[in-house]
N, C-alpha and C positions, 0 to 999 in steps of 0.2 A: 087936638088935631093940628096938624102942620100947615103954617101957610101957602108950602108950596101947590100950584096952582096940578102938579103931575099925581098928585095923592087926592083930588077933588075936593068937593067940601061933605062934610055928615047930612041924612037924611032929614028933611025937617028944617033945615037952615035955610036963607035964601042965599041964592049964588055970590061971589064976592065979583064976576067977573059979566057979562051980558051975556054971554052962551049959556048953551042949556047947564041945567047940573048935575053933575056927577057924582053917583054914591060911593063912596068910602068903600074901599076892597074889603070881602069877608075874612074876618080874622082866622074864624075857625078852616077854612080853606088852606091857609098857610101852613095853621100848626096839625093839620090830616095830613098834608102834604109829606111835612118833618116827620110824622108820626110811619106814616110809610115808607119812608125813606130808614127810620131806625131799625125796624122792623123787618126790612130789608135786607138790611147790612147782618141785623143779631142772626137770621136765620138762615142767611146764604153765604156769608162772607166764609171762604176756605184759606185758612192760613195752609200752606203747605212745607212738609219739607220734602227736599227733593233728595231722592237717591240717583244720581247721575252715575255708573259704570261706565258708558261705552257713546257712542255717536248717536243714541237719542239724546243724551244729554247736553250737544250743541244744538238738537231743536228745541230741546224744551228752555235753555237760556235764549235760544232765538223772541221763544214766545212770550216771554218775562222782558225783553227790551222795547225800546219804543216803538216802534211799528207796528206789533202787534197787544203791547200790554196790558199782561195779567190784570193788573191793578185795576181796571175798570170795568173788570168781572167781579171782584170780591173775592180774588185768589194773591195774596200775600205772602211773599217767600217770609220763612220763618228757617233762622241756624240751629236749634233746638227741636227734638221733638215734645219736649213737655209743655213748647208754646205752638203745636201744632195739630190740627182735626184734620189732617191729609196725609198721605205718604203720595208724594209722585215717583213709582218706580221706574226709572228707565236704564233700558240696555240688559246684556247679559249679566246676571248671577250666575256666580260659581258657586259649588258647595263651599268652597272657604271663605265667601263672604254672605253665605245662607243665615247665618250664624248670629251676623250684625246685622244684618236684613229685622231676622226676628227679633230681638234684641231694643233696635230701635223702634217699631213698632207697638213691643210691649210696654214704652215708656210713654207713648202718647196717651194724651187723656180720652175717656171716654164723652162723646162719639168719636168715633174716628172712622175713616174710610180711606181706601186705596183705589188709585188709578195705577193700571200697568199700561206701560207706551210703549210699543213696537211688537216686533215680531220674538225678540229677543225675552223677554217680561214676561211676553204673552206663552210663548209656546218652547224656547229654546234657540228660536231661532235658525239659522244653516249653522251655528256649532255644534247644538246637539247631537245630529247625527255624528260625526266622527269624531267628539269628544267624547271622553269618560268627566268631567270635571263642572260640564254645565247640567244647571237645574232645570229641566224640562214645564219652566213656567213657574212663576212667582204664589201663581194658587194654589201651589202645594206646600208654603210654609206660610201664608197671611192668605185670609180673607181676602178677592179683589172684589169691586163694586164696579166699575168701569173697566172694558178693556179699549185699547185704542191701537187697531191693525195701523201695517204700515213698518217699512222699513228704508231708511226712519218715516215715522208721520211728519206732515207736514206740522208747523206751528199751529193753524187755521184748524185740524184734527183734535189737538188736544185744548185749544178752546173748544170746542163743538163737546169734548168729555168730560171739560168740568160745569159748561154749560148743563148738561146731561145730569150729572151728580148732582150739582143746585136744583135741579127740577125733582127728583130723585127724595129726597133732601127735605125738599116744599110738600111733597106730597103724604109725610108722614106728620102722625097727628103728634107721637110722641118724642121728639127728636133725641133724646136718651135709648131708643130700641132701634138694631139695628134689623133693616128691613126681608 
């Protein structure tokens, strides 16, 4: 044990100082602490990658810079999708990049899950109607898990959906099966 007088002395000793004494902080407390903390991270931490097309894609970097930062959720941009268990879709798809949409998707490892961000992801958006060229919502070529309304959502929106997803996420007993 350490002399310093801030770490107290062990149970059993007598005091080194005339105040009363003070027991030795429990070890096991610490490493429960670390243990939850790992466990934490293994089971909620979402690498994502982002598919940015259109103007959610300057909220969703909004939400990834300081003010708002991802990283103190256990959401981690990732440039690859073979080092990612998220796709963050935002903005319009077009059928000409439906393609890569799929594509990328099929390359990330299992689990994997999607958020679609806006109105655009989500349903087409106001191009749908007088386009012939947009996809009428991303859950017609991927699985979504999350959808997050809004045009665009705010930053504050798509934490509250990866929030959502982690909870999501937690609540399955075998995180290999998708829910």
């Amino acid at each position: 044990m350490s002399p310093d007088p801030a770490h107290g002395t062990p149970p059993g000793t007598p005091a080194a100082s005339a105040g009363p004494a003070v027991s030795a902080p429990e070890a096991h407390v610490m490493v429960g602490n670390a243990d939850l903390f790992v466990n934490w991270s293994r089971k909620s931490s979402l690498w994502y990658l982002l598919f940015a097309t259109a103007c959610c894609g300057i909220e969703l970097m909004q939400a990834g810079a300081s003010r708002y930062d991802m990283d103190r959720f256990g959401a981690v941009f990732r440039a690859t999708p073979r080092q990612s268990d998220l796709m963050l879709v935002a903005g319009t798809i077009t059928h000409k990049m439906a393609e890569r949409v799929k594509r990328l998707y099929d390359q990330m490892p299992e689990p994997k899950y999607v958020i679609a961000m806006g109105s655009c992801a989500n349903t087409g958006g106001p191009f749908y109607k007088d386009s012939y060229c947009v996809v009428k919502g991303v859950d017609l070529l991927i699985p979504v898990d999350v959808y997050i309304p809004g045009c665009p959502p705010r930053p504050e929106a798509l934490i509250d959906g990866i929030l959502r997803l982690q909870k999501i996420i937690m609540k399955k007993k075998n995180y290999g099966v998708k829910a």
